[in-house]
N, C-alpha and C positions, 0 to 999 in steps of 0.2 A: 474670445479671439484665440487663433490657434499659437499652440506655444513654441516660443522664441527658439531658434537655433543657439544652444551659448559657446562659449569662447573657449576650446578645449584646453587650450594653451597655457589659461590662467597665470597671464604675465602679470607684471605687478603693476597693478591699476589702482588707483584711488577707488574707492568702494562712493557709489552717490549716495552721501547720504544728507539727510531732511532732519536738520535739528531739530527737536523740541520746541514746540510754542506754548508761550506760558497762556494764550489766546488759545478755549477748548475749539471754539469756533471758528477761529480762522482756517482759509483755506490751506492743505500742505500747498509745500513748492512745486515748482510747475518741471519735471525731471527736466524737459527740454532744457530749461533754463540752468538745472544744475550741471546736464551735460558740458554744456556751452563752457558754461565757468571752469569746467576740469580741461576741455579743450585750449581755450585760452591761455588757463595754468602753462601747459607742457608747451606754449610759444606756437602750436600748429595753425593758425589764423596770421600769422606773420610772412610777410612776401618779402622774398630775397632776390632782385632781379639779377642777380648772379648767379645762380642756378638756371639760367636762358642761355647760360654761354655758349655750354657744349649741345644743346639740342639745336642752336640756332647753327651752333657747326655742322650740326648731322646735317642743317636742310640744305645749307649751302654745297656739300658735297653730295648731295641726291641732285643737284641741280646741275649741278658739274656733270653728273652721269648725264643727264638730260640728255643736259646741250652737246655734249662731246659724241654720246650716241647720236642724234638725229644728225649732226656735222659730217660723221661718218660713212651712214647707211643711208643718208637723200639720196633719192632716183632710184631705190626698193623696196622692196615688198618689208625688209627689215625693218624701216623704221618705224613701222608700226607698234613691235615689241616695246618700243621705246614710251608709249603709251601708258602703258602701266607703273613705272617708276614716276613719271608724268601725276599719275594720278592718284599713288600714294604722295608724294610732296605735297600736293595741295588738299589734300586729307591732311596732312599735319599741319599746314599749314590754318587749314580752317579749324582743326585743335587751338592751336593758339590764338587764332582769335575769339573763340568760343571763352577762351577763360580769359583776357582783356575785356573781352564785356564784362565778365566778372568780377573786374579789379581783382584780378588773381597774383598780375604779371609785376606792374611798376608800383610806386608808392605811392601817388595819389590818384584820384578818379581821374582830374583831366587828364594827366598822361596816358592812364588808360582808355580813357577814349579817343585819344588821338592816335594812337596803336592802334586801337580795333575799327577803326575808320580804316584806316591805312591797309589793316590785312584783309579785311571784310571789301569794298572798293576797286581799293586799287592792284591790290594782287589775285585779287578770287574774282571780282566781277560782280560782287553781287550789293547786298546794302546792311548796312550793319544797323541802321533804323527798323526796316521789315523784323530782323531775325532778333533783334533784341525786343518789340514789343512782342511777339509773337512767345518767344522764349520765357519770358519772367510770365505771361499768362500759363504757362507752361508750369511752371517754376512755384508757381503761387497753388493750382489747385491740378496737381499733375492724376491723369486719367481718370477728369469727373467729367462726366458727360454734359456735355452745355455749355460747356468752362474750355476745359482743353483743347485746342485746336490740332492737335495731332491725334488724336481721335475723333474730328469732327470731321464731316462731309468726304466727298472723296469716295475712292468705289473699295475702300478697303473697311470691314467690320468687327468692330473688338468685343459686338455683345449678342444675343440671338434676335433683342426687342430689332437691335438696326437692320440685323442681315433679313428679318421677317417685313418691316417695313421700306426697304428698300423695292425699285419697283425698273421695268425696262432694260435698257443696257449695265447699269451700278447692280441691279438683283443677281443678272448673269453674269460679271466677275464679281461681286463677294463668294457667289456656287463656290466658284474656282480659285478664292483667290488664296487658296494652301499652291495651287502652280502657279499663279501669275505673280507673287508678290516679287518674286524676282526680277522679271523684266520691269516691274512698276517701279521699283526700288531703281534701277538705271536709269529713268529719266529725272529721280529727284532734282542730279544737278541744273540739269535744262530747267526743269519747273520753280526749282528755286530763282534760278537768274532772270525768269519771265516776271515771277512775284516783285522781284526785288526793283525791277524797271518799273513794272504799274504802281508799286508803290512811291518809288523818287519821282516819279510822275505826279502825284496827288501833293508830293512839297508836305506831307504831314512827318517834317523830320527836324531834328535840330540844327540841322546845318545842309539844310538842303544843295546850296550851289557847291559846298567841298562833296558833298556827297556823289550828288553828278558828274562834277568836274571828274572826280577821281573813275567811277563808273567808266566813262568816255573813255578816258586816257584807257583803261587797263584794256578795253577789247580794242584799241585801236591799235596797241603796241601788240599785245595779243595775234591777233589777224596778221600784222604786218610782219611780224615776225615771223610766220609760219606760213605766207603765201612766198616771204623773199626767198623763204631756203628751201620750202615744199612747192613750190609752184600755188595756182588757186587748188585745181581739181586734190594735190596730195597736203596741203593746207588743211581746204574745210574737212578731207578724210580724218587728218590726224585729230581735229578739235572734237568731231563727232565721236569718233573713237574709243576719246581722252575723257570725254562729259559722259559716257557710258560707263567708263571703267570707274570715274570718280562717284556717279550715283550708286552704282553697287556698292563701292566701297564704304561711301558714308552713312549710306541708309543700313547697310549692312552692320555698320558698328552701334546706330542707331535702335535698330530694333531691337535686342534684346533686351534693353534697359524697362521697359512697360508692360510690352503687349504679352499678353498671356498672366499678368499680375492683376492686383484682386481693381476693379473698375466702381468709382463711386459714381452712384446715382444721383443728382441735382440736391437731394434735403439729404442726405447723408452726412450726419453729423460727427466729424472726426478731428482731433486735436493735429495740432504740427507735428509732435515727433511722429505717434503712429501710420500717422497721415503718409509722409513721405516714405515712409519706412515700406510700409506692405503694399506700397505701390508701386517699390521699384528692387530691381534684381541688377545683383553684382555679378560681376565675370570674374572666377578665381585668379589669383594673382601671378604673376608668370613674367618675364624677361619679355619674350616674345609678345603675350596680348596685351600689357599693359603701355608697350610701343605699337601695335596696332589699335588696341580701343583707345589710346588717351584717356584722358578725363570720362570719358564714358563707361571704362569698365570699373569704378566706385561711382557708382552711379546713387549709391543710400549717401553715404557722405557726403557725398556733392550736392544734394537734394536738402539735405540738414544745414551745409555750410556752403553754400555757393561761393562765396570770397575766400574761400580755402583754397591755397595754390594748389596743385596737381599735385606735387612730389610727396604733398604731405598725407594725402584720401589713405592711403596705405596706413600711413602707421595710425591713423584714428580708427580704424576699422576695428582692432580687438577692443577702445573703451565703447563704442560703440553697440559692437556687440553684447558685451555685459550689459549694459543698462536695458538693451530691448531683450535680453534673455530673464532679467530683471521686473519687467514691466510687463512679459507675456505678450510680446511682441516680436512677429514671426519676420525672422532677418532671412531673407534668400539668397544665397551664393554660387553660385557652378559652374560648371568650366565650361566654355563657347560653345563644345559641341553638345551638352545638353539642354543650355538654356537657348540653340537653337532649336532642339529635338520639341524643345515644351512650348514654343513659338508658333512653330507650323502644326502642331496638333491642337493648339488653339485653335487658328488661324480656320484650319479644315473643319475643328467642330464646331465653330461659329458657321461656317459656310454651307453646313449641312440645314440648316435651319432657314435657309431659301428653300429647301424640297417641299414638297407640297405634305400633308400629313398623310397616315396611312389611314385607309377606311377602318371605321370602329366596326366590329365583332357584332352580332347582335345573338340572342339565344335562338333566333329562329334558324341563322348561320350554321 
């Protein structure tokens, strides 16, 4: 396995180490599990619902902006700009309920699932049943093919076997899809919210009627909200708009966490730490992306620790690092604009393996 990035830094970390067994035979300890225990140690697995205080303020004065822009600029062309603030709020918003699913947020599970109903629902639209079975499949055997459902199906390909056996219209955008993944990536939101209906549809949820209930109520105030002050025709504009700008955004935060990272195949035998480790790439750490990725730009530690709050992915990142620099285990880190640079040159050299082969040479030639 290729070897580990390690931790320049050399802060003062607990070294893992594997006691002695007086058993020649027994098996050593399993790192994961030693990690875990040094994790625990420094308290980072512990949720502090007062640390939501001041993010929950940031979102209420993004909403302020909102509302006070579109109050202002109805019956222009303006209010469109307004769109985009629109649609990083409910980016953050959907951050937080991503990690409510997680039991990241309150101190017990139901609270947290009564959160994440609530932000999933009734403020986004969509279904927190769909996106949590879908995600812990995710979560459980992230970029193995047959397993994964973010690399299954769909006209986008993460390996040559897919982009080659793909056939019709999905063969002609994998060609393409180094240009198209962009406009693809904007209708996430729309597709997510079609998902989330066929699924509250089928009732395969734990609380189906709060589930719908909630669903109803959020496009209904939704709509109505935005037809009273937009008219219909400047209404459905703004929401199309708004569901554009939000799939870019999300799927944009989205992508770089896998794709382009090393892809298990069905019998591919790989333990939990490495496992999640060389499947998934970090976004170096910054003021700025660490408020636009959320949770997503620690995306190795999140992967290791899913019940680990947000605030904390940071500082587990350098024990982290030792133990997989330790273990000969390749950590990938890098800043947005190159771990997009290594995405779309995937992306394109997956795509090139739709072209047909070149005729072989022969000595008569």
């Amino acid at each position: 396995m290729s070897q580990a990035i390690g931790d320049s830094t050399r802060l003062a970390i607990p070294a893992i180490v594997v006691a002695p067994r007086c058993d020649p035979t027994a098996k050593p300890a399993d790192p994961y599990v030693e990690l875990k225990r040094v994790i625990a140690g420094r308290g980072l697995l512990e949720r502090s619902p007062r640390r939501q205080i001041l993010p929950s303020a940031g979102h209420l004065l993004l909403l302020a902006v909102v509302v006070v822009g579109i109050t202002f600029t109805r019956g222009t062309w303006w209010v469109l700009l307004f769109t985009a603030p629109a649609a990083l709020l409910f980016g953050q918003i959907g951050f937080l309920a991503h990690d409510a699913t997680h039991n990241q947020i309150l101190n017990t599970s139901r609270a947290n699932y009564i959160l994440s109903v609530l932000l999933f629902n009734l403020l986004l639209g969509g279904s927190r049943g769909w996106w949590a079975e879908r995600h812990n499949t995710h979560h459980a055997q992230p970029n193995r093919l047959g397993v994964d459902p973010d690399i299954e199906g769909g006209v986008v390909a993460v390996t040559g076997d897919q982009a080659r056996e793909a056939q019709g219209f999905v063969r002609f955008m994998i060609r393409h899809q180094g240009s198209t993944i962009a406009p693809l990536l904007s209708l996430s939101a729309l597709q997510i919210r079609a998902y989330s209906a066929l699924f509250i549809r089928a009732k395969a949820l734990r609380n189906p009627r709060a589930e719908l209930g909630l669903f109803v109520v959020h496009y209904a105030l939704y709509f109505s909200a935005l037809i009273l002050v937009l008219g219909v025709g400047g209404g459905l504009l703004f929401f199309a708009v708004h569901q554009l700008l939000l799939g870019l955004y999300l799927g944009g935060a989205f992508l770089p966490n896998h794709f382009g990272m090393t892809v298990l195949m069905p019998g591919d035998q790989l333990e939990f730490l490495p496992r999640q480790v060389v499947t998934s790439r970090n976004i170096r750490a910054g003021r700025v992306t660490d408020y636009l990725f959320g949770p997503l730009g620690c995306q190795i530690e999140h992967h290791l620790f899913p019940a680990m709050p947000r605030h904390n992915l940071r500082a587990a990142g350098p024990i982290v690092r030792r133990v997989c620099a330790e273990q000969g285990i390749l950590y990938r880190e890098t800043s947005p604009w190159e771990a997009f640079r290594q995405v779309y040159a995937h992306l394109r050299a997956v795509g090139l393996a739709t072209s047909p082969p070149l005729p072989q040479l022969t000595a008569a030639d």
